[in-house]
MIBARO-774775 format. One record per residue (C-alpha): residue number from 1; residue in three letters; z, x negated, y. Coordinates in nm, 3 decimals, decimal comma, padded with zeros to 5 digits. Layout:
tornu/dopa/zz/xx/yy
NUM/ala/Z/X/Y;
...
END
This chain:
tornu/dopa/zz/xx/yy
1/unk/-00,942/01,436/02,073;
2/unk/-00,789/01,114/02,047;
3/unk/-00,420/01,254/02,215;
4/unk/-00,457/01,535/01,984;
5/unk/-00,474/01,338/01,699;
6/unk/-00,218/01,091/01,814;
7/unk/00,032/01,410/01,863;
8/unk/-00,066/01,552/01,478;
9/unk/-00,018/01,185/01,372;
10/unk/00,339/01,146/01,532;
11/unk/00,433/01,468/01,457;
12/unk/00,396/01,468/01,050;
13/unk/00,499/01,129/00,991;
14/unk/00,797/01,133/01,244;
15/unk/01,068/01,203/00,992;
16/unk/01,017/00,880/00,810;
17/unk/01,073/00,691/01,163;
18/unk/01,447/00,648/01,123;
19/unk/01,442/00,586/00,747;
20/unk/01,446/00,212/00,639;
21/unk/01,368/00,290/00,273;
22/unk/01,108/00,504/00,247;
23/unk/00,876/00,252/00,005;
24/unk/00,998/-00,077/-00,152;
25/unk/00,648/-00,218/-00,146;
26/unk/00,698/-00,211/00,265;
27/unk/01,043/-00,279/00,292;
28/unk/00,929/-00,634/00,080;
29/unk/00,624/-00,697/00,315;
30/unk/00,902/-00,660/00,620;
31/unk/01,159/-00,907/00,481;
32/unk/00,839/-01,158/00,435;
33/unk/00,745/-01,079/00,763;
34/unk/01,084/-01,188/00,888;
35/unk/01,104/-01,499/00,701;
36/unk/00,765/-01,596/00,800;
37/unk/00,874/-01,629/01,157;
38/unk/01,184/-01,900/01,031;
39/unk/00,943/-02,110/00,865;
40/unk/00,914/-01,975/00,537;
41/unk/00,546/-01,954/00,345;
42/unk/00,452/-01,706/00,117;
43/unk/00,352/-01,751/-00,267;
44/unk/00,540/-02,073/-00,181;
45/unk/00,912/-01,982/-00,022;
46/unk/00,869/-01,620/-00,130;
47/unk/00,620/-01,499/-00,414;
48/unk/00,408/-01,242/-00,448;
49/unk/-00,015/-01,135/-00,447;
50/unk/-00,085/-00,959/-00,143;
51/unk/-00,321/-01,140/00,075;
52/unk/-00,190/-01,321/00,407;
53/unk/-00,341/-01,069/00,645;
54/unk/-00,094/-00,815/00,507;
55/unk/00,212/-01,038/00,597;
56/unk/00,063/-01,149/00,893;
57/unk/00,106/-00,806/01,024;
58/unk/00,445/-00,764/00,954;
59/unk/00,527/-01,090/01,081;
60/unk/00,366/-00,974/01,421;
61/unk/00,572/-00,640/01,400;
62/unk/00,932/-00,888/01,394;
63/unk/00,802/-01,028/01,712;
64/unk/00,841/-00,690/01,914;
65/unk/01,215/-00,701/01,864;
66/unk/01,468/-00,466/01,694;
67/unk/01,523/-00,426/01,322;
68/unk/01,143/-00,386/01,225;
69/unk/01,156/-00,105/01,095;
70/unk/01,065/00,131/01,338;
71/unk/00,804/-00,156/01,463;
72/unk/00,641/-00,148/01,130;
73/unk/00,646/00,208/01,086;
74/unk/00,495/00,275/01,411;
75/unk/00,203/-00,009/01,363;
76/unk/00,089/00,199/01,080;
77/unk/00,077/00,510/01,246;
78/unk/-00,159/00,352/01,550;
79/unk/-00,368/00,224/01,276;
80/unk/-00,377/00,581/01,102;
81/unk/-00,447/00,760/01,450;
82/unk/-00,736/00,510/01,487;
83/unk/-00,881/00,580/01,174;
84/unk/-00,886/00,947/01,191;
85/unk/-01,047/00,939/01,552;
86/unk/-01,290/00,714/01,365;
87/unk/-01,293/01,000/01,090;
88/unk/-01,380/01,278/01,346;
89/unk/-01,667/01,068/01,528;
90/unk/-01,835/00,987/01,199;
91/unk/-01,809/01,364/01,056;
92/unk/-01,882/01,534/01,353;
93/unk/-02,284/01,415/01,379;
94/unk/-02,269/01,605/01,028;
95/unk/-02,069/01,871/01,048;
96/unk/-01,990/01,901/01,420;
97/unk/-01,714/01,851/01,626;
98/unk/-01,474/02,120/01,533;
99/unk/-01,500/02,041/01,156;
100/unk/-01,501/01,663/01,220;
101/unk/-01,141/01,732/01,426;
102/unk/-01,035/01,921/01,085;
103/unk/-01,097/01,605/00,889;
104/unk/-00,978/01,367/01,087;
105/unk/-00,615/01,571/01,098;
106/unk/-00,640/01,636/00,706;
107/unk/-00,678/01,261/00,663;
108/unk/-00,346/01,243/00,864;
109/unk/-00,193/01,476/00,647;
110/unk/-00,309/01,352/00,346;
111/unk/-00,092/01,051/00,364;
112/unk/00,201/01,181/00,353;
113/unk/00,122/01,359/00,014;
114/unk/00,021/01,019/-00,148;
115/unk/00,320/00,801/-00,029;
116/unk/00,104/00,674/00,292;
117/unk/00,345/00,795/00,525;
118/unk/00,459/00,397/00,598;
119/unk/00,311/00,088/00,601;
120/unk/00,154/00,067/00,258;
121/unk/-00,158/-00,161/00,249;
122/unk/-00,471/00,102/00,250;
123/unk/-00,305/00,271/00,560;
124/unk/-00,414/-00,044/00,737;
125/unk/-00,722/-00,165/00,559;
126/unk/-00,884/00,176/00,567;
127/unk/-00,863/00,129/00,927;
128/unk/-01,098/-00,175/00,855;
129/unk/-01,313/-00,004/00,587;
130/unk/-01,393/00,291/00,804;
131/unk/-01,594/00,032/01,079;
132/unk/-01,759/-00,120/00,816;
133/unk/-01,886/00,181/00,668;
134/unk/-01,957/00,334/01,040;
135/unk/-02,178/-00,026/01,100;
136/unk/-02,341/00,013/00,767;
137/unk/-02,372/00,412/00,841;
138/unk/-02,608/00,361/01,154;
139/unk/-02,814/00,084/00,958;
140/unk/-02,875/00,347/00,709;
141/unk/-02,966/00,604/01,029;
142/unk/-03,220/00,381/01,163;
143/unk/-02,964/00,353/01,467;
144/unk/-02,821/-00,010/01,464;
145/unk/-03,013/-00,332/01,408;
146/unk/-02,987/-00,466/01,038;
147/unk/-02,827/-00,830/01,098;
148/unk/-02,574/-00,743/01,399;
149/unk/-02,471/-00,404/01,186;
150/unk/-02,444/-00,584/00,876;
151/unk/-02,240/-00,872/01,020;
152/unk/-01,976/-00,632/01,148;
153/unk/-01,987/-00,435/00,813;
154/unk/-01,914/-00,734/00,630;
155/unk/-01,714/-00,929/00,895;
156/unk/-01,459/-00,603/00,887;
157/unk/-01,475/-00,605/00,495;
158/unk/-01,393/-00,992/00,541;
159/unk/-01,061/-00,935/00,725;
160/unk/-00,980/-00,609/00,487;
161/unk/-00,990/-00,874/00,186;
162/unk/-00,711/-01,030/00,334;
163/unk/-00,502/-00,704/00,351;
164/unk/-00,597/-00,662/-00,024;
165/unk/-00,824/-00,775/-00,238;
166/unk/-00,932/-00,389/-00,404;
167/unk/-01,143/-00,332/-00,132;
168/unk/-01,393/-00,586/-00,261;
169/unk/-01,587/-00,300/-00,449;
170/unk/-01,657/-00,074/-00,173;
171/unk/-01,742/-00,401/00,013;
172/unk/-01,983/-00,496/-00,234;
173/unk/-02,160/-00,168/-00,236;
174/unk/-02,158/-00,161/00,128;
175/unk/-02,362/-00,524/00,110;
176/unk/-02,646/-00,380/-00,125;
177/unk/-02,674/-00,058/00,024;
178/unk/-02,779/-00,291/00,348;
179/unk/-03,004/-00,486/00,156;
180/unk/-03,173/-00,209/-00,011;
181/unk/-03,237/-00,095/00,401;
182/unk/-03,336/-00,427/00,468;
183/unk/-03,585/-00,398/00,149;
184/unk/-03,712/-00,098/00,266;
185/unk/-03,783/-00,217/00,610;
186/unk/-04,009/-00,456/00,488;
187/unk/-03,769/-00,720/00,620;
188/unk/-03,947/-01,050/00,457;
189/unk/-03,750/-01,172/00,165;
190/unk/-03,626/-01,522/00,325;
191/unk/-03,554/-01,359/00,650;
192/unk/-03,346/-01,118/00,397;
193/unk/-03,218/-01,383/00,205;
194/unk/-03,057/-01,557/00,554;
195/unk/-02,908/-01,244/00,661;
196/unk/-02,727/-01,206/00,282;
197/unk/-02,627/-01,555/00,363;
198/unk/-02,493/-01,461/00,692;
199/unk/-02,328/-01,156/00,531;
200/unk/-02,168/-01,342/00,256;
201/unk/-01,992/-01,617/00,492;
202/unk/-01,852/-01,346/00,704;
203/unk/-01,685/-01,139/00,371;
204/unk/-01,535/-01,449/00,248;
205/unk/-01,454/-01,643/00,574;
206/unk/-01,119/-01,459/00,650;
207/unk/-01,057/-01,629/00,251;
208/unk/-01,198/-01,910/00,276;
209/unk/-00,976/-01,974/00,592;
210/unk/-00,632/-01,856/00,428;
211/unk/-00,677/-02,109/00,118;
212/unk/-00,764/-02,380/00,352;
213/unk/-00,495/-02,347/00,596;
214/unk/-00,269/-02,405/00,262;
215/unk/-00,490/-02,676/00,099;
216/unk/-00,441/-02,830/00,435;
217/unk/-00,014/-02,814/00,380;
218/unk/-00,067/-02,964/00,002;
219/unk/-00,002/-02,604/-00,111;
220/unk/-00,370/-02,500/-00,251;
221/unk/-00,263/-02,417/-00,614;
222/unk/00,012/-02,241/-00,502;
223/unk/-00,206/-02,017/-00,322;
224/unk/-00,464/-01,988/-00,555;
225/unk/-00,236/-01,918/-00,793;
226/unk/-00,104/-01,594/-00,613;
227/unk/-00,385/-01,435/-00,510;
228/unk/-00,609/-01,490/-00,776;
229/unk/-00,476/-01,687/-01,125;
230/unk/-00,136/-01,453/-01,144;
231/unk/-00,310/-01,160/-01,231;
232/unk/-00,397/-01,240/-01,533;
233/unk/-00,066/-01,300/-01,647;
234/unk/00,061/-00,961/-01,580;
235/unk/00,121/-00,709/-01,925;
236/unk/-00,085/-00,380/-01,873;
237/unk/00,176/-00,069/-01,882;
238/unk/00,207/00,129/-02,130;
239/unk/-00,085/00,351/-02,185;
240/unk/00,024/00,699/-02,118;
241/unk/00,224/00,627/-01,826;
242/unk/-00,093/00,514/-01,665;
243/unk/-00,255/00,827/-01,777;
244/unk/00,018/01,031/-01,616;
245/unk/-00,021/00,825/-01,284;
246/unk/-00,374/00,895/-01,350;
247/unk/-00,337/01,317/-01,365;
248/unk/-00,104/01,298/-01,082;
249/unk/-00,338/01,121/-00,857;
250/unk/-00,608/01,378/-00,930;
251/unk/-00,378/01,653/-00,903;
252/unk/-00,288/01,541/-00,530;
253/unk/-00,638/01,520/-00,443;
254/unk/-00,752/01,786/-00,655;
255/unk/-00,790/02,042/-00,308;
256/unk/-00,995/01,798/-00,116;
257/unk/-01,209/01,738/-00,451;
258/unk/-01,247/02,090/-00,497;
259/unk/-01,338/02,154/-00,164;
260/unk/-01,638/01,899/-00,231;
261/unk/-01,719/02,032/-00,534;
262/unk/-01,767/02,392/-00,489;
263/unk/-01,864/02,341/-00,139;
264/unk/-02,170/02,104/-00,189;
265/unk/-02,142/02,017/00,151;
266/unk/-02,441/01,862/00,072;
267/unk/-02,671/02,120/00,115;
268/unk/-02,484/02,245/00,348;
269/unk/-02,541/02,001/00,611;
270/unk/-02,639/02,152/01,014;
271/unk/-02,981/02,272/01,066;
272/unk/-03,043/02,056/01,376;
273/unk/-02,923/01,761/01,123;
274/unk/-03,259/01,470/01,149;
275/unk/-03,402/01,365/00,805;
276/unk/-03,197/01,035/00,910;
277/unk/-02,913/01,164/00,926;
278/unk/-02,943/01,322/00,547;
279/unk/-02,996/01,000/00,440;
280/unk/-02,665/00,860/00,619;
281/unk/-02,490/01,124/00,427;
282/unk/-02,622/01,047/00,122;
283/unk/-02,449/00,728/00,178;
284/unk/-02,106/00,877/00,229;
285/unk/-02,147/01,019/-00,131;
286/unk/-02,219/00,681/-00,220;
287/unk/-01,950/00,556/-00,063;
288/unk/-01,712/00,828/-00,155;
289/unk/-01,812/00,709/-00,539;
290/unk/-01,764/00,363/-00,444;
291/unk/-01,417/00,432/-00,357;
292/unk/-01,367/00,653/-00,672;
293/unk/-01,488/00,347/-00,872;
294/unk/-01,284/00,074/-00,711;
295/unk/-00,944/00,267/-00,778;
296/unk/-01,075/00,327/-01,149;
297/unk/-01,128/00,005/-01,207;
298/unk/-00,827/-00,166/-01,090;
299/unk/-00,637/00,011/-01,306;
300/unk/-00,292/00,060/-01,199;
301/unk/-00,186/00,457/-01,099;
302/unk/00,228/00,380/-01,134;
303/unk/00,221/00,557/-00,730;
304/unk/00,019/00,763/-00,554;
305/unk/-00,095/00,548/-00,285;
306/unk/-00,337/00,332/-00,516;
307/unk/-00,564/00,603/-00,482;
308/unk/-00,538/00,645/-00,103;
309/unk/-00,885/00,465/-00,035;
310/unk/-01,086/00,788/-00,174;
311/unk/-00,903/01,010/00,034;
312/unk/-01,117/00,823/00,344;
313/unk/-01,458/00,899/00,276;
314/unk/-01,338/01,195/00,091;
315/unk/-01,262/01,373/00,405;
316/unk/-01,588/01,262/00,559;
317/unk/-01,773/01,439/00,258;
318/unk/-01,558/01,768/00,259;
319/unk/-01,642/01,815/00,639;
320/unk/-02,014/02,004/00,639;
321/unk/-01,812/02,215/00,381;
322/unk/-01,522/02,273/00,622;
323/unk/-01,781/02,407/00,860;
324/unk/-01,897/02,652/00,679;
325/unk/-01,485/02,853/00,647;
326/unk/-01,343/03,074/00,869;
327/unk/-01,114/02,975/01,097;
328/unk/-00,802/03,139/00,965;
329/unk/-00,893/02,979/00,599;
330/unk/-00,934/02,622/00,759;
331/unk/-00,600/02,684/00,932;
332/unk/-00,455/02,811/00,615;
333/unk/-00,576/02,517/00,448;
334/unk/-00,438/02,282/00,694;
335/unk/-00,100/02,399/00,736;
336/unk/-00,063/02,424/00,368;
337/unk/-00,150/02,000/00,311;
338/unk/00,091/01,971/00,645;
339/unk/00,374/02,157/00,477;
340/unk/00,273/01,983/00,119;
341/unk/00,319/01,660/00,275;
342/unk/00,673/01,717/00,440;
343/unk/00,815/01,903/00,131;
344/unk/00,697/01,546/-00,049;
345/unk/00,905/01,352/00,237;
346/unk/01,200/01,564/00,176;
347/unk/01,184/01,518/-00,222;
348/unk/01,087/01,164/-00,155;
349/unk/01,430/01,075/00,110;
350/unk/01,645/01,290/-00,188;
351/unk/01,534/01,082/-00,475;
352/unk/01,476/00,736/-00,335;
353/unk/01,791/00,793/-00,035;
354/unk/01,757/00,751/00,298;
355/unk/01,909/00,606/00,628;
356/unk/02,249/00,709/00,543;
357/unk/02,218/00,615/00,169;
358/unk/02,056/00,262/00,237;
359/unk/02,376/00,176/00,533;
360/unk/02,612/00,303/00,261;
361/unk/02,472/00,026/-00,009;
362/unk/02,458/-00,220/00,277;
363/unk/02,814/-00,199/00,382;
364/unk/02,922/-00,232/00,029;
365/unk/02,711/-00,542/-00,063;
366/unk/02,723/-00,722/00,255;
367/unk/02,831/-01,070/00,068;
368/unk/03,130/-01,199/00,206;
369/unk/03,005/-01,593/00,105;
370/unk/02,677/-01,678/-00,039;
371/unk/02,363/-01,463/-00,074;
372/unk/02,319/-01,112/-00,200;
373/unk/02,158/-01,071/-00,522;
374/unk/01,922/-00,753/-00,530;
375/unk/01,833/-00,718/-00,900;
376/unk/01,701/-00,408/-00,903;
377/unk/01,768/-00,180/-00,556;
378/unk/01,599/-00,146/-00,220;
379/unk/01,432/-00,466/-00,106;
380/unk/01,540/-00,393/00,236;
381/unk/01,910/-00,487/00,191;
382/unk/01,843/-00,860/00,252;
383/unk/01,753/-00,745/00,571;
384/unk/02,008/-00,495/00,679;
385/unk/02,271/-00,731/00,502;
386/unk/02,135/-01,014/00,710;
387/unk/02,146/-01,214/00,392;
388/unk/01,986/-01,549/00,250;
389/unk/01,746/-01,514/-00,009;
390/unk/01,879/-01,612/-00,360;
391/unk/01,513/-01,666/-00,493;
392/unk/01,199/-01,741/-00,420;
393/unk/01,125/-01,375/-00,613;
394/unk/01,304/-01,194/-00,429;
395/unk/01,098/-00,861/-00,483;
396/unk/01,329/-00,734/-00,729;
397/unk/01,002/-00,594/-00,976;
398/unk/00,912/-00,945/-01,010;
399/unk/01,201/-01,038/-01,252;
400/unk/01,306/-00,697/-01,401;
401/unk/01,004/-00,535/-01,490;
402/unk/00,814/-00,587/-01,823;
403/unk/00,491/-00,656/-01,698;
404/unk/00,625/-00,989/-01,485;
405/unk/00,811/-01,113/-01,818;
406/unk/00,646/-01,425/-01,801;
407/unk/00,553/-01,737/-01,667;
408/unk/00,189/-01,698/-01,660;
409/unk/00,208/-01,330/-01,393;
410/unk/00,504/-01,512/-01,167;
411/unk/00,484/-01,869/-01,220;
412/unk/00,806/-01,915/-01,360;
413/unk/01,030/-01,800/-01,663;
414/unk/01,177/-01,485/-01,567;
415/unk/01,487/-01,566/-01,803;
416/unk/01,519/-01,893/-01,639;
417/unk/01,495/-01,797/-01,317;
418/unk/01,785/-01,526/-01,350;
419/unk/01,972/-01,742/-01,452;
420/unk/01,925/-01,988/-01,206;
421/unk/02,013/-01,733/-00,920;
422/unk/02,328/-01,597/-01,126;
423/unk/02,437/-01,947/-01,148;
424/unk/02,449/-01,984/-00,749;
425/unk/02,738/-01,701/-00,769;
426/unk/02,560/-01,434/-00,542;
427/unk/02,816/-01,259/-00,319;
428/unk/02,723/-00,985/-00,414;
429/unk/02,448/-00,804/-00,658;
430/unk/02,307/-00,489/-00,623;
431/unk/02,178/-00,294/-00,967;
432/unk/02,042/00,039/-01,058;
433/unk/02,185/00,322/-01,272;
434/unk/02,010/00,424/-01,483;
435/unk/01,770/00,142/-01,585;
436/unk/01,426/00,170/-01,542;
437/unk/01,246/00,243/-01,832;
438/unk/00,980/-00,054/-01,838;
439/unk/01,212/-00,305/-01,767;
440/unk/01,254/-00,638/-01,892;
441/unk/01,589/-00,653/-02,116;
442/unk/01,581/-01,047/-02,152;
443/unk/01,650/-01,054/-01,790;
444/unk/01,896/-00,759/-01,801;
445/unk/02,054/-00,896/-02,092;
446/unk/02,151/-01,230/-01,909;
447/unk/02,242/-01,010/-01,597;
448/unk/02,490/-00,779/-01,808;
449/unk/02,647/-01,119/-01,932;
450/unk/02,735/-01,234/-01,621;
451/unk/02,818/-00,926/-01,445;
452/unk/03,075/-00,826/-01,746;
453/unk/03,203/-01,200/-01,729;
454/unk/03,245/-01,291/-01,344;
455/unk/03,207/-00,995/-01,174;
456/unk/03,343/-00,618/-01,107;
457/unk/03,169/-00,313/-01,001;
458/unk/03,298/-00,268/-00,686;
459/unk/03,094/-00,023/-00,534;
460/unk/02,837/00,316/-00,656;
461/unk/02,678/00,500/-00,385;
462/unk/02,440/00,799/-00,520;
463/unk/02,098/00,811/-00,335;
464/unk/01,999/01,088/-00,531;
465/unk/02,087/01,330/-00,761;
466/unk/02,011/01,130/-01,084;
467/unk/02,016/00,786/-00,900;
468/unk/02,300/00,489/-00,821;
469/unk/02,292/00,185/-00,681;
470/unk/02,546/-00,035/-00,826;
471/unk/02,709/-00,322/-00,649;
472/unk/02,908/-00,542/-00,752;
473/unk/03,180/-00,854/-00,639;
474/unk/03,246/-01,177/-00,805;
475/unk/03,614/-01,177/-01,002;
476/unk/03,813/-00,865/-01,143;
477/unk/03,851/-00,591/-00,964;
478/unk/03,944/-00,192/-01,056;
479/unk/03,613/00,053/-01,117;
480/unk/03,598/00,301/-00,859;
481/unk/03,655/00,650/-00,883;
482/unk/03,333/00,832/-01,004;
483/unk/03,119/00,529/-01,073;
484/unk/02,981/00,518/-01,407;
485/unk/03,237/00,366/-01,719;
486/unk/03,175/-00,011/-01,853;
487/unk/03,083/00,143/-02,149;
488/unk/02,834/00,412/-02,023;
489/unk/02,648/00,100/-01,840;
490/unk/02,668/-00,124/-02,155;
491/unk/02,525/00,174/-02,385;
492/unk/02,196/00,168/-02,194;
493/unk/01,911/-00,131/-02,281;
END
């Protein structure tokens, strides 16, 4: 099972292998990665909110050697082949082995529909949340001991915190659903109490150990400040565009919800199934809810991939249902997802660019003095320019968006801090045409200044068919032949 899933996994996700660009999110945790391992610190060299264990990763992927990219990219998918063989042991004590094996390949497939086909942060945490829900699973079944079961639920929620903080609902659930066992059990209450205890320390020791190793350097607020204070500070989108993120996350999943839905797998669970193990499912629909929740409740739906944590136990739930098809509809069903997901990969390389695209921008704002500049672009330039960084927020989303536009969500003045970098004289800086419709015009507005008096658009490569990335060279210099007219990029805000 496990080479079978490893060949599905490699398969679907191998056209993404030679493409450095495929999500800016990852292409930013790479470049940290990278600068990690020359000294730098995050939140206080380079900003931004993810939790250490994320960069910590990527730093370990640099070690192996090459560009990274492939590294990273093939990290993830031994992290996604891991979970689904965790997937198909789980489902298979429900649903049986066949239909378990079905799950555990749509879970695989599923990523790729929902912008998972990289490195983004549930790929790897799921990984994490799938032991701890297995541990609390067999507390549930009467099959584990409470404390030992309970300590590896919450010591794998503990490290998943560090990959990213939404997980803490589903962990949270997780701890009362062992507590109510423990209740049950007629565990006595300060024996119960102690094991909370024990619980608690593991969830938040990963934490606790992150904020100390920086309180240690002198560099406690800045931390703090990242991870937790920042957040605050950041303007809520506008309305409808969350709502549309919203629909198009339930569209995605839509099938597999269906699937549940009409299904009730519920009652549809295997005859020989023990009253105990009924119960364990009834957890997974907990869970499954849990998940639901969490994603609800943080909020943001601006990509697909915040919503990848229900597609985990989704698949476990769907699987009694599975059971009950044919096997030419389950195949049907399968091969439609699998073809789904690499029509998405195509649409996704022709929109965003790919491999060639992202060389093409490279070569034409590798800076010839000084650092490159990525205003608004692909992250991973720095890297396959080889450039310095020109700011300490260097993701570019952190000083052009209108969420970030202030001090209190980035820790400095956005304004400022443009102007600060522009004032270095960047070799070269890379824009975006056209401009994104939430972003922050004070920043732009200081950018056009500077770029209409000390610089000249030297280069526009298209990296889709309604996309260009800009780049341009300090001094005069003619526009080139197709690129878009001073006055067409003036006459947008």
């Amino acid at each position: 099972m496990f080479l079978l899933l490893a060949l599905v996994a490699l398969v679907v996700r191998a056209r993404t292998f030679g493409n450095p660009v495929i999500g800016f999110d990852e292409q930013f945790y790479l470049l940290v990665g990278e600068h990690m391992l020359h000294g730098a610190w995050p939140y206080v060299d380079i900003f931004d909110r993810k939790p250490i264990g994320l960069f910590l990763l990527y730093a370990g992927v640099r070690l192996l050697g090459g560009d990274g990219f492939l590294a990273y990219k093939l990290l993830a998918t031994g992290f996604v082949i891991a979970t689904a063989f965790g997937i198909q042991r789980v489902a298979r004590c429900f649903a049986g082995a066949g239909a378990g094996l079905v799950a555990a390949i749509l879970y695989i497939l599923w990523l790729n529909v929902m912008e998972g086909e990289g490195g983004q942060s549930p790929v790897f945490y799921n990984a994490l949340m799938l032991v701890a829900g297995a541990a609390t699973l067999r507390v549930v079944e009467r099959r584990g001991r409470l404390l030992p079961c309970g300590a590896v639920a919450m010591g794998a929620v503990g490290v998943a915190l560090q990959i990213k903080y939404s997980v803490l609902p589903e962990g949270f659930v997780f701890g009362c659903v062992l507590l109510w066992q423990g209740w049950r059990a007629r565990v006595p209450l300060g024996r119960l109490a102690g094991m909370a205890l024990v619980w608690v320390a593991l969830a938040l020791l990963p934490t606790l150990v992150a904020f100390g190793v920086y309180a240690a350097a002198g560099q406690g607020q800045a931390w703090l400040f990242a991870n937790f204070l920042s957040v605050g500070g950041q303007a809520a989108r506008p309305f409808a565009d969350e709502l549309e993120g919203l629909a198009t996350c339930l569209g995605i999943l839509s099938p597999l919800l269906l699937v549940i839905g009409f299904g009730r797998p519920w009652r549809h669970l295997r005859r020989d199934v023990p009253a105990e193990r009924r119960a364990g499912f009834r957890f997974l629909l907990i869970w499954l809810a849990a998940a639901g929740a969490a994603v609800l409740f943080y909020g943001r739906f601006g990509s697909p991939h915040y919503a990848l944590p229900i597609v985990l136990p989704a698949v476990l739930v769907a699987a009694p249902a599975l059971a009950r098809w044919r096997r030419g509809g389950t195949v049907a069903f399968v091969l439609a997802i699998f073809a789904a997901g690499q029509i998405v990969l195509v649409l996704s390389e022709r929109t965003k660019g790919g491999a060639a695209e992202a060389r093409a921008v490279a070569q034409a704002a590798r800076p010839a003095r000084g650092c490159l500049y990525v205003y608004d672009g692909y992250p991973a330039l720095y890297l396959l320019t080889q450039s310095c960084l020109s700011s300490k927020w260097v993701f570019p989303g952190h000083l052009n968006t209108q969420d970030e536009a202030s001090a209190e969500a980035i820790g400095v003045d956005p304004v400022s801090e443009i102007r600060r970098v522009l004032a270095t004289r960047p070799g070269a800086i890379v824009d975006d045409y056209p401009r994104f419709a939430f972003g922050n015009r004070a920043t732009r507005a200081a950018l056009q200044e500077v770029l209409a008096r000390d610089y000249h658009l030297a280069a526009c490569v298209p990296t889709g068919p309604s996309r260009v990335r800009l780049v341009y060279r300090p001094g005069p210099g003619p526009v080139p032949a197709g690129c878009p007219s001073a006055e067409a990029l003036a006459a947008i805000p």
